[in-house]
C-alpha positions in Angstrom: 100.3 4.1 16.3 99.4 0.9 13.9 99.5 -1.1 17.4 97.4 1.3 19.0 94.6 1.4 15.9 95.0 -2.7 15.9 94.1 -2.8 19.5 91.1 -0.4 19.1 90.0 -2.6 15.9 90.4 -5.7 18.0 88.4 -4.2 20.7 85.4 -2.8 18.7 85.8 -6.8 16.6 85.3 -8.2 20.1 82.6 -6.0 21.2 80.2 -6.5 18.0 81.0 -10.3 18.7 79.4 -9.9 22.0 77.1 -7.8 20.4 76.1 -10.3 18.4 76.1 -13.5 20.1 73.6 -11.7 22.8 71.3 -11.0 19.6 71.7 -14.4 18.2 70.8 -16.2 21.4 67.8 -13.4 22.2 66.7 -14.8 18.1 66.8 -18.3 19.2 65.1 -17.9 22.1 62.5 -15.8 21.0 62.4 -18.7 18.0 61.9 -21.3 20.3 59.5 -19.5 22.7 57.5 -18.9 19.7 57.0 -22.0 18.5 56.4 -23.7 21.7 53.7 -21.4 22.3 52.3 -21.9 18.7 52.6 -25.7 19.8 50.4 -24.8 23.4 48.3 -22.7 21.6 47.0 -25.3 18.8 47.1 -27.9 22.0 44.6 -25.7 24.0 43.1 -25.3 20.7 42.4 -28.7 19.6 41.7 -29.7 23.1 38.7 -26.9 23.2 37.6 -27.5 20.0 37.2 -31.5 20.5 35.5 -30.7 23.4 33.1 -28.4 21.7 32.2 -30.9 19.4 31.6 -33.7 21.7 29.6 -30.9 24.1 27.8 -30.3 20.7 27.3 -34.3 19.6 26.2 -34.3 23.4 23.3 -31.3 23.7 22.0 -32.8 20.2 21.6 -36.6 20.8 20.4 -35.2 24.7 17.7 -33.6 23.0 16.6 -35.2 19.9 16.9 -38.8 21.5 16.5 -38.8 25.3 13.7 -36.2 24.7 15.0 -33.8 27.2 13.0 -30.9 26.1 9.7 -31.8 25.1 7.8 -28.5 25.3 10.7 -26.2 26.3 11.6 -23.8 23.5 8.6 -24.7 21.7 5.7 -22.2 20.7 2.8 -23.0 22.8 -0.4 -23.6 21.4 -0.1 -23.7 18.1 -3.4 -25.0 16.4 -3.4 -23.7 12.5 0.0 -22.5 11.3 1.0 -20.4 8.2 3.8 -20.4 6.6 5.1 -17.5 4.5 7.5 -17.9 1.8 8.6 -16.4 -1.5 9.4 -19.4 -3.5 8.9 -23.1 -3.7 11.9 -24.8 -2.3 11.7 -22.3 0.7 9.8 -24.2 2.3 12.4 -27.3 2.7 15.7 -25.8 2.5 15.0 -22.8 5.4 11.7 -23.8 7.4 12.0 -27.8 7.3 12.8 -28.3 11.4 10.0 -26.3 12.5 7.4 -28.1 9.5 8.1 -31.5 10.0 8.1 -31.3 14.1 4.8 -29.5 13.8 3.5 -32.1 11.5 3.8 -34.5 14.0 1.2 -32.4 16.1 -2.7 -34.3 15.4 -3.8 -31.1 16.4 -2.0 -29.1 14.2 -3.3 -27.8 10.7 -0.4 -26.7 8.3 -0.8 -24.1 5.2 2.1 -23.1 3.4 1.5 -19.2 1.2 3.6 -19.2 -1.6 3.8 -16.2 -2.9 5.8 -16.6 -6.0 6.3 -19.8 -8.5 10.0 -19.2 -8.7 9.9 -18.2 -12.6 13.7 -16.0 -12.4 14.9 -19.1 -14.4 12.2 -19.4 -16.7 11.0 -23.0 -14.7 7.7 -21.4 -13.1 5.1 -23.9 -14.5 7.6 -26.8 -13.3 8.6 -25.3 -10.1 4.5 -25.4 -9.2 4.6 -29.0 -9.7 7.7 -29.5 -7.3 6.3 -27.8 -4.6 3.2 -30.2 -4.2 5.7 -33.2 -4.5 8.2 -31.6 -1.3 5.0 -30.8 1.0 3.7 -34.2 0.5 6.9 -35.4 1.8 6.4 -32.9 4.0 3.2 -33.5 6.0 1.4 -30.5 4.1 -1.9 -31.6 2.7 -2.7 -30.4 -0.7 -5.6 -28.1 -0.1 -3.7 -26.0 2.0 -1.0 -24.9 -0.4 -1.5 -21.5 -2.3 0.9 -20.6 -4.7 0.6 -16.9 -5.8 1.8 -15.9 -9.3 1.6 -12.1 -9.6 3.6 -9.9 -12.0 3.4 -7.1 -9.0 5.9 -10.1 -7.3 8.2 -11.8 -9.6 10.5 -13.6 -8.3 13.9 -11.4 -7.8 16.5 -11.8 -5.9 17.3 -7.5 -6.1 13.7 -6.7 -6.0 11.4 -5.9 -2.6 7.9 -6.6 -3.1 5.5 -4.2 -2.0 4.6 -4.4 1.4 1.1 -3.3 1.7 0.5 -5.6 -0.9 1.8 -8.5 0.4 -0.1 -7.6 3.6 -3.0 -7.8 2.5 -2.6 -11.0 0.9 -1.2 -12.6 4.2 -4.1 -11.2 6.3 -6.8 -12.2 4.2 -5.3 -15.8 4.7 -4.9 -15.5 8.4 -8.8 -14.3 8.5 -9.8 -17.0 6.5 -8.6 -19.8 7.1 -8.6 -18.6 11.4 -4.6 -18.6 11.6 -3.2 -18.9 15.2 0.4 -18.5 14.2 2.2 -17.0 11.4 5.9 -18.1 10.5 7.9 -16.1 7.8 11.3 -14.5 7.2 13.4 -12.1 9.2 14.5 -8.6 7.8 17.9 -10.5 7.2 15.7 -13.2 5.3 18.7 -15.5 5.6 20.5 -14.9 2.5 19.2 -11.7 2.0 17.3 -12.2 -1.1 15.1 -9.1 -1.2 11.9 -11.3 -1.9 12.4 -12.9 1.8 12.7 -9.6 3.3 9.6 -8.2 1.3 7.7 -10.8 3.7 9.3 -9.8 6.9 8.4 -5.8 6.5 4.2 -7.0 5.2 4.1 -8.9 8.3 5.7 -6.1 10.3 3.3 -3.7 8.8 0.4 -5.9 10.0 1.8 -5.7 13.4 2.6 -2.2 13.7 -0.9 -1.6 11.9 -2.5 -3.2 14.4 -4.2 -5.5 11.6 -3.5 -8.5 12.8 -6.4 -10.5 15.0 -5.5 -10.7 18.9 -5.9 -14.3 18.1 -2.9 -14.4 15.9 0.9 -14.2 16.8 3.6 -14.1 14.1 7.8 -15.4 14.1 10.4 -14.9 12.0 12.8 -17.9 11.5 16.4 -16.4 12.8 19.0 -15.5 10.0 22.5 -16.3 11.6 26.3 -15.7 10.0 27.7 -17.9 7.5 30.3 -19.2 9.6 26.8 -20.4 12.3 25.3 -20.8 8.9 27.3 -24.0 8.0 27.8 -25.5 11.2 25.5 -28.2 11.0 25.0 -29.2 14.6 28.0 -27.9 16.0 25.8 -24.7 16.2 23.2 -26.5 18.5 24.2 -25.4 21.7 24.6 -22.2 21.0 21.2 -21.6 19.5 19.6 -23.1 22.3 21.6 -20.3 24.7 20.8 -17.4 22.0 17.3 -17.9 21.5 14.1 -18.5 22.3 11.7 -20.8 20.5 13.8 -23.7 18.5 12.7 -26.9 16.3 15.6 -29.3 15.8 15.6 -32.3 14.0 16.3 -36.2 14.5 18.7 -37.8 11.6 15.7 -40.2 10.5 13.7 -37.0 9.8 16.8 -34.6 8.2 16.6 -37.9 5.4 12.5 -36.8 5.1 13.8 -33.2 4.4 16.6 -34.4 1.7 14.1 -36.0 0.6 11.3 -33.2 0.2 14.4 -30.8 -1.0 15.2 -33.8 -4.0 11.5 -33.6 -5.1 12.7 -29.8 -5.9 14.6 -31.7 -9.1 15.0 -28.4 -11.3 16.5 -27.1 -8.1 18.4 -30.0 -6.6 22.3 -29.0 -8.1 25.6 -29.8 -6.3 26.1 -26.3 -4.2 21.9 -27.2 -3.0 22.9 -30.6 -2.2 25.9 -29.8 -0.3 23.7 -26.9 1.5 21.4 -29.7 2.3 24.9 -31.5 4.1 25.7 -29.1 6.3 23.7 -26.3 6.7 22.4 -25.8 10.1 18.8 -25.3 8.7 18.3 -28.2 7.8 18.8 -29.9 11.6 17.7 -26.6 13.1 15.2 -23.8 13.3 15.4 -20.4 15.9 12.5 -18.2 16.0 11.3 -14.9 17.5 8.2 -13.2 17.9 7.8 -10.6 15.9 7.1 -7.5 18.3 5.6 -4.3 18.2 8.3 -2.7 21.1 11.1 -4.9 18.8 9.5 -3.1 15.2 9.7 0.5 16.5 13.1 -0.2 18.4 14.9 -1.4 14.3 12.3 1.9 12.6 14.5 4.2 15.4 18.0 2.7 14.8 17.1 2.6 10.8 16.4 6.4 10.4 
């Protein structure tokens, strides 16, 4: 009987050896399998990714240096510009590309409508002063800077401005002063700072109105993800496949725009300076017309 039961132990002892050097070698090979495919996979990866970047290095110097599209991209005829923005600095750190590339236009006349003197931090009065100093740098002639300082639009990053309001402020400079072409934020306004979108919706209103002259067209400057956000150029390519009317900037000129961004000095701290590195902005800009058929289509999905 003991013989029997040791033989029967011995036989279940071998079996669960079996047992286990089957699920021991299955371990080790799933182990290894693993980790050579982690090893292809980062390969492939790397590979891809190099490629990208040299593809991106590529479209940009292919563009900005061997001038491959001159007018492709570009609005056409754009004779007396506006552009609409909610606080001083705006101007450089989101709308730079598309400023200093129409600058270099003779027949081009710039205004910039400022409609707030960036007082949240109590530096208003000093903030005025830095605006002149960045659109000189800029290409923007004095006389054709307004700065609007309202208590119906303080300057908040939580608060939306009254559209009708703003409006009418925008159309009374686009009758005025003959504007062609109107460029402001997009309902995203980029870092969604309530202010910027205040100025997408007035200029919507104007379209969907009907108040705006037949002589006048308006674009919103593209917001994008973070990730696209701070890509710097790597996010070239795929702008130009995404959209439709883009300003992109050669390295001499990104130093004009550092520049204009420094004059900001109340402004100019480590996190702006580091948005001024690598912040696709600043080589970049993708607009969009701002559409009636577009307007309705976001008023439907909205409600």
């Amino acid at each position: 009987m003991d013989e029997s039961r040791i033989s029967l132990m011995s036989i279940f002892i071998d079996i669960f050896h079996d047992r286990m050097e089957i699920v021991r070698n299955f371990y080790n090979t799933l182990v290894d399998e693993s980790v050579q495919y982690a090893k292809d996979t980062t390969l492939h990866l790397t590979i891809g990714l190099l490629l990208y970047i040299v593809a991106c290095v590529g479209v940009y110097f292919a563009t900005v240096y061997l001038k491959v599209n001159r007018t492709w991209g570009k609005i056409k005829s754009v004779k007396r510009v506006l552009f609409v923005t909610a606080h001083p600095d705006d101007e450089c750190m989101f709308f730079g590309p598309t400023i200093l590339t129409l600058a270099k236009q003779k027949d081009c006349g710039m205004y910039l409508l400022c409609l707030s003197n960036g007082n949240f931090e109590e530096k208003g009065n000093e903030r005025k002063q830095e605006l002149w100093n960045s659109c000189n740098l800029l290409g923007i002639p004095d006389s054709n800077i307004t700065l609007y300082k309202s208590d119906d639009m303080p300057d908040d990053p939580h608060l939306r401005w009254r559209e009708d309001v703003v409006a009418n402020i925008i159309l009374n400079h686009i009758e005025s002063l003959s504007i062609d072409t109107v460029i402001t934020f997009d309902k995203v306004g980029v870092s969604r700072h309530q202010n910027h979108i205040s100025l997408f919706y007035a200029t919507a209103y104007l379209c969907l109105e009907k108040k705006l002259p037949l002589y006048c067209r308006a674009y919103a400057l593209e917001s994008i993800n973070v990730v696209r956000k701070y890509s710097w150029i790597l996010d070239v390519p795929l702008s130009f496949f995404l959209s439709t009317y883009w300003y992109i900037l050669p390295s001499n000129e990104r130093r004009i725009l550092k520049a204009a961004m420094a004059a900001h000095k109340s402004q100019y701290v480590w996190f702006r300076k580091l948005y001024m590195a690598f912040s696709r902005y600043t080589v970049m800009n993708t607009l969009k017309e701002i559409e009636i058929i577009d307007l309705e289509l976001d008023l439907e999905l909205d409600d």
